[in-house]
N, C-alpha and C positions, 0 to 999 in steps of 0.2 A: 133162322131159315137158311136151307143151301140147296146147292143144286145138285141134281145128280150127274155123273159122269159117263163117259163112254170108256170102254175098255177092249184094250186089245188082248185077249188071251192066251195063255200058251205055257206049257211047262216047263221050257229049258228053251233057252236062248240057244240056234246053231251055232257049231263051232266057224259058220263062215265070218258070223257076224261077231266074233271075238279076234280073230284074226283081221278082222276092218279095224278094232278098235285100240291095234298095237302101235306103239310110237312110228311115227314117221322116218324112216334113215335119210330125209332130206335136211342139210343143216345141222344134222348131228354133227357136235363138236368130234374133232378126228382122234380123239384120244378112247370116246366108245362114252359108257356110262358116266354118269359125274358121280355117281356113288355114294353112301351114307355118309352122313355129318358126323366124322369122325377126329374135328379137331374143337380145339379151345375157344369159347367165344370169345368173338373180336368186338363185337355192337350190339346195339338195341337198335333194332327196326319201327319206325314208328308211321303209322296208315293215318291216311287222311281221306273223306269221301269229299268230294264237290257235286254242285248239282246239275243238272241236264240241261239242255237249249231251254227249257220251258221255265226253269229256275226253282226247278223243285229239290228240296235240300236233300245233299247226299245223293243223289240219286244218277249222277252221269258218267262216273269212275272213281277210279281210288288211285293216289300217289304215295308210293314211300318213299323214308328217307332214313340211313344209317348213320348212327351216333356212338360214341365209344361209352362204355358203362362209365367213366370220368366223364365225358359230358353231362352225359343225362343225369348227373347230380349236384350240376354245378348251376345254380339258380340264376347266374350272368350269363348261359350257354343261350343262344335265343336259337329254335329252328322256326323252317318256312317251310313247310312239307308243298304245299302249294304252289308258290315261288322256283324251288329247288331240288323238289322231287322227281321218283322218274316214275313214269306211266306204267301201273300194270297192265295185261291186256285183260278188258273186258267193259264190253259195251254199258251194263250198269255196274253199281258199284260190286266190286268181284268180293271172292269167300274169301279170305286168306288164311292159309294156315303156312305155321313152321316149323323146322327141325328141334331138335331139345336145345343143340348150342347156336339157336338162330341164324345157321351159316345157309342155311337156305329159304325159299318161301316156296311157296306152292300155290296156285290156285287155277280152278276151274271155272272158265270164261261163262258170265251170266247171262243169257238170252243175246238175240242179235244174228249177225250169222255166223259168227264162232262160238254161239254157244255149244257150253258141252267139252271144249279145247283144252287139256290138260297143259298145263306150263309150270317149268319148274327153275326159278331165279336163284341164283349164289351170288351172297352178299357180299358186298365189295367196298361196302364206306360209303356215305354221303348218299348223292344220284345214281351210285357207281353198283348196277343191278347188271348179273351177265345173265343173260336167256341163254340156259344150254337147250334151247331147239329141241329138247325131247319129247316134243308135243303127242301127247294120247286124246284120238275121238270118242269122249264115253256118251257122244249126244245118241247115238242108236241103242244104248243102254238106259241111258238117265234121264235123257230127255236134251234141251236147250237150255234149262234154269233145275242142274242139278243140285241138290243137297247131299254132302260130305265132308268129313275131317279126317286127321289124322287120329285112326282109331288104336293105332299102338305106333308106335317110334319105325318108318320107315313102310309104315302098311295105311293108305289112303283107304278107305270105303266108301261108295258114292251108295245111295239108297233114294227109293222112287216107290210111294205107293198112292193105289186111285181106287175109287170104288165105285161101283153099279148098284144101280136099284132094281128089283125085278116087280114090274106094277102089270094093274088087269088093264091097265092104257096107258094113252099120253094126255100131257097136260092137266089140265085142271079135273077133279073129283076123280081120280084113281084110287084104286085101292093098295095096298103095300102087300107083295108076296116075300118076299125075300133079297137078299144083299147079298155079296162078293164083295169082297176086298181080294186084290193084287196087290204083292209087292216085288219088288226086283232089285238085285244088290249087285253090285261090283270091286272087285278089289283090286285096289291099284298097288305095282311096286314103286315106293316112292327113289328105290336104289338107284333101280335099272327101270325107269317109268314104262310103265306098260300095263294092262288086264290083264292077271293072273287066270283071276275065275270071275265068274256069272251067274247067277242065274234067275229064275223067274217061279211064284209059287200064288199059292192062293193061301192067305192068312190064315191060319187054322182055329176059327170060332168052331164052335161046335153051330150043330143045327136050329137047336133052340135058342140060340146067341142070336144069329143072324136073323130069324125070324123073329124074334123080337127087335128090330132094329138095328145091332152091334157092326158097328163096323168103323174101318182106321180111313181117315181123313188125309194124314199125314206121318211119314217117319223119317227120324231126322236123327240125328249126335249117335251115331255107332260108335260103339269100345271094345276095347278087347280086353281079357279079364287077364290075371297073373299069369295064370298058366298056358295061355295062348292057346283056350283047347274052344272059348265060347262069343260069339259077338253080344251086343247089347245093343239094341235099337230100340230106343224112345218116338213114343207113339200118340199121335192127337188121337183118343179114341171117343167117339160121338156116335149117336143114337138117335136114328129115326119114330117119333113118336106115330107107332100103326095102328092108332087107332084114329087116327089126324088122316083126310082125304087127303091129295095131292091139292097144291095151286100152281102159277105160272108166275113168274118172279118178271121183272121186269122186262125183263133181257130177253122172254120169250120161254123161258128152261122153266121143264118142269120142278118143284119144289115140293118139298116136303120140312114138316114143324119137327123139332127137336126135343127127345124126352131127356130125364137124368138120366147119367151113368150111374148105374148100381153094381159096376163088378168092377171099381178100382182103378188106380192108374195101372196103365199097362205095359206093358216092357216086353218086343219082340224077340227071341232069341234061337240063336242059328251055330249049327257047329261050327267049327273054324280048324281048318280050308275049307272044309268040303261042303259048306255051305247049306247042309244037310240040315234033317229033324228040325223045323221050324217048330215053335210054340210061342203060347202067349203065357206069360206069368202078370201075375196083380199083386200089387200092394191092397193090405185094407189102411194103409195108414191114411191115406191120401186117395184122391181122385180124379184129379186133373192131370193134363198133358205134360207130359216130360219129353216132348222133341224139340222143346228149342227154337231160340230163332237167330240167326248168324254165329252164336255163341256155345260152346263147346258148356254142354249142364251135364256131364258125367265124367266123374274124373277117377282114377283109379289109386285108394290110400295104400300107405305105403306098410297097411297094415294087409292088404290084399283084398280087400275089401272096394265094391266100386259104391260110391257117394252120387247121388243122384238130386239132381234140382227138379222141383214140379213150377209150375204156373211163370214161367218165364217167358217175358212178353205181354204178360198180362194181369190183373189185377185180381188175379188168382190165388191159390193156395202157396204159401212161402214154406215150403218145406222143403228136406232136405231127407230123402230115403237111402239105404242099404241093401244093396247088393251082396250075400253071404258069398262068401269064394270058397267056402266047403258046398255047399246044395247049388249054387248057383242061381237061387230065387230069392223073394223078396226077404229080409230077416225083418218078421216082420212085428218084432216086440222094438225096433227102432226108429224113431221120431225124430229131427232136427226142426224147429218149429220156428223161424227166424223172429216173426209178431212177438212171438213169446220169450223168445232170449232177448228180444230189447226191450221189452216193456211197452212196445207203442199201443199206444190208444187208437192210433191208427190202422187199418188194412195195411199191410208192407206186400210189394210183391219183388220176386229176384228178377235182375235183367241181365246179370250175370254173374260166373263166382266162377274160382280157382281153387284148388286145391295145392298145398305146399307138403309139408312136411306135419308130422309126430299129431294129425290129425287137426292142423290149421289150417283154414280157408280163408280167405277173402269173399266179400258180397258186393258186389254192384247193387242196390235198391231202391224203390222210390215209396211215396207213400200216397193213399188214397188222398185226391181234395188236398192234394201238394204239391206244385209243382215247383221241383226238385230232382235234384237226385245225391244219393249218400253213398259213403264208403262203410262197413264194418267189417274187423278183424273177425273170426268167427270159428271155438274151441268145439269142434264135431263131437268129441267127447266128454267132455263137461257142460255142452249144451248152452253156450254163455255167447254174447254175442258183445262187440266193444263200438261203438260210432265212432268213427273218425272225423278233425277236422281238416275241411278242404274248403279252398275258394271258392264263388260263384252256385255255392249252393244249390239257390234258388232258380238257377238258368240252367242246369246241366240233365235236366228227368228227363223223362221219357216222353210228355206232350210237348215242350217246347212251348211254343209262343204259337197261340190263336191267330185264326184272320185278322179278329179285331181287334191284337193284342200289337201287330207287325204291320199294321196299313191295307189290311187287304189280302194279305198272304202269307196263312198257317207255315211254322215252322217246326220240321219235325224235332224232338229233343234226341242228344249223339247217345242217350242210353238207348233207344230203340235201335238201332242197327249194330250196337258195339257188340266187336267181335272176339276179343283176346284181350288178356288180363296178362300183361309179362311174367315170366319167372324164371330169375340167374339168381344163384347161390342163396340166401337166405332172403332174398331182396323179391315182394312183387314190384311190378311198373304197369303204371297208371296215367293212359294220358285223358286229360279231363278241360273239355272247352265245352261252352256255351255252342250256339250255331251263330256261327259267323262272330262268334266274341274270341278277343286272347284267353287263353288259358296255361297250365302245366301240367310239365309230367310231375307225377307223384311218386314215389317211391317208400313202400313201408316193409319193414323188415318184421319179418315175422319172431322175430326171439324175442328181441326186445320189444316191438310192440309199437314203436315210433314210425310216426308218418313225416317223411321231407319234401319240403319243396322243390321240386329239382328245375330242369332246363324249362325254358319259357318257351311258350307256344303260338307263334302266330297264328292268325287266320285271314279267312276269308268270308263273304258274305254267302248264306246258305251250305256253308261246310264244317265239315267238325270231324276233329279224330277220334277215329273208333277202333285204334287198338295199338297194339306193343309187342315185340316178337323177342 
């Protein structure tokens, strides 16, 4: 069951409200843009969440802390992100993203009353985070709790979509006429931080889509393809079953029951710059949502090809689709089937994955009726999948620890919010803690295949690190 939404409609965002949404020249550093990350990496960034006044995990901000790639392999190196970190801004825990040589971070402030505040940090060593003040407002574009990443090297995209229901009433025993979906996108320079471009469209279902139910929920992890000519937006796409009356859900909101998706997972796309010619493309490989949840599921192969993660976040389909970079739509005679490259007997779903090189990935995943969480090596090409061994196994998934399992108060597990999988030279990095247990960075190199134990990792109670830069 869900509810339905209110929508503000409109085709193009004014050029006044792009113009509100340009950096600030208050506290710009005097030297003007801080400019692409155009030197050598120095460190490894590593994010920690803590929890809010109420003590809900992860959930009250995020601190990083910079390490030298010689630290973070040296299993005596101990950090305290906690302790020794410096505060990003944002009220709950923030998005982060970073530059390719992790010389910078990025992220846009999550609900509160900055949310929506673009800030863009040069890394410095240790605590040592400089805010170059190039703050962009995308809250009158995105919302307060925008979703965004870095969708090509220096190009931010923030994306917002909502949908409406069109019924013969309100409340309880209406009938279903038809759906909208809106979406709205923005493109950030991460050079010279600022909104390039805007705009605002209505999804392009066809008529008999939407009258059938069809419509997006959610869209999230934009890419941009080799050629720099097409974006990719991964989409929750869900369906109103109409032949189901309305009811009234707790809250008061009308509701409406959920039928199957029978047209695929879906994948929004948009020219690039101009932001033009929206459509929807399908996979028939698969069915479930590919937007993602804190975690970048679209990565672009170095064959030109973009790799696509489905059911992340959830106990969903582990798949692993193609994006052709000649047609620009699903190739859709390909399959990465994660269940099936390990052999589990188990449902497996991804909670995240990287892409490296000559079509090797990394998976973050957990497994049904286990609570856990695992590391596997993973050959996009040969379709084989390798389990890694890591500490703590059994405390690192994605439910965490029960009410009844913690005294009273459910703990969320750090695969549910983890947001970034490192990657410097042949090496991913991995940091992996229980909540509120010690843990490490891991480090596994993709040629040879070997996973290390690297720097040790304190914690904190109800926090855990959830990523690597």
């Amino acid at each position: 069951m869900y509810s339905s939404k209110k929508l503000i409609l409109g085709a193009v965002f004014a050029a006044g409200i792009l113009n509100a949404c340009n950096k600030s020249n208050d506290d710009v550093n005097v030297e003007g843009a801080s400019g692409p990350d155009t030197d050598e990496r120095k460190f490894i960034t590593l994010t920690l969440a803590y929890p809010d006044t109420e003590g809900t995990a992860g959930n009250g901000g995020t601190m990083a802390y910079a390490i030298t790639p010689a630290q973070a392999a040296d299993p005596n190196f101990e950090v305290d992100v906690y302790a020794n970190g410096y505060g990003l801004r944002s009220q709950r825990t923030a998005r982060v993203q970073g530059s390719v040589n992790g010389n910078f971070l990025y992220n846009i402030q999550y609900t509160g009353t900055d949310g929506g505040i673009f800030n863009k940090y040069r890394v410095k060593g240790e605590k040592n985070f400089e805010d170059t003040r190039e703050e962009v407002n995308t809250e009158p574009i995105l919302g307060s709790s925008p979703r965004w990443v870095v969708a090509a090297e220096g190009v931010g995209v923030g994306v917002f979509a909502s949908a409406a229901i069109q019924a013969s009433g309100e409340g309880a025993g209406a009938t279903f006429i038809d759906v909208k979906s809106i979406a709205k996108i923005a493109v950030i320079n991460l050079n010279d931080p600022q909104v390039t471009r805007q705009t605002e469209f209505t999804i392009p279902f066809t008529a008999a889509q939407t009258k059938d139910g069809y419509q997006i929920g959610r869209i999230d992890m934009p890419i941009l393809n080799a050629a720099k000519t097409k974006i990719f937006i991964g989409c929750n796409l869900i369906r109103t079953d109409v032949t189901k009356l309305s009811t009234v859900s707790n809250n008061g909101t009308q509701s409406w029951s959920s039928a199957t998706n029978q047209l695929g997972t879906a994948t929004l796309v948009v020219d690039y710059p101009s932001l033009a010619n929206p459509t929807l493309i399908y996979s028939t490989q698969s069915s479930f949502g590919n937007n993602g949840y804190r975690t970048m599921i679209q990565h672009l192969g170095d064959d030109g090809h973009i790799y696509q993660g489905t059911g992340v976040n959830t106990t969903g389909q582990p798949h692993i689709l193609r994006i052709d970079r000649n047609t620009n739509t699903y190739d859709n005679s390909y399959l990465f089937n994660l269940k099936t490259a390990l052999g589990s007997a188990n449902n497996v779903a991804i909670r995240a994955w990287r892409y490296i090189k000559e079509g090797i990935g990394l998976v973050m995943y957990t497994e049904t009726g286990v609570n856990g969480g695992y590391l596997a090596l993973i050959d996009l090409n040969a379709k084989t999948a390798t389990k890694l061994a890591t500490d703590n196994q059994s405390d690192v998934g994605f439910s965490g620890l029960t009410a009844a399992q913690n005294g009273g108060t459910a703990l969320t597990g750090t695969f549910s919010q983890f947001q970034n999988i490192g990657v410097a030279g042949d090496n991913f990095y991995v940091p992996m803690t229980p909540n509120g247990v010690d843990g490490h960075l891991y480090i596994i190199n993709y040629k040879t295949k070997t996973i290390t134990k690297g720097a040790k990792l304190k914690n904190r109670s109800n926090s855990f690190y959830l990523g690597a830069y």
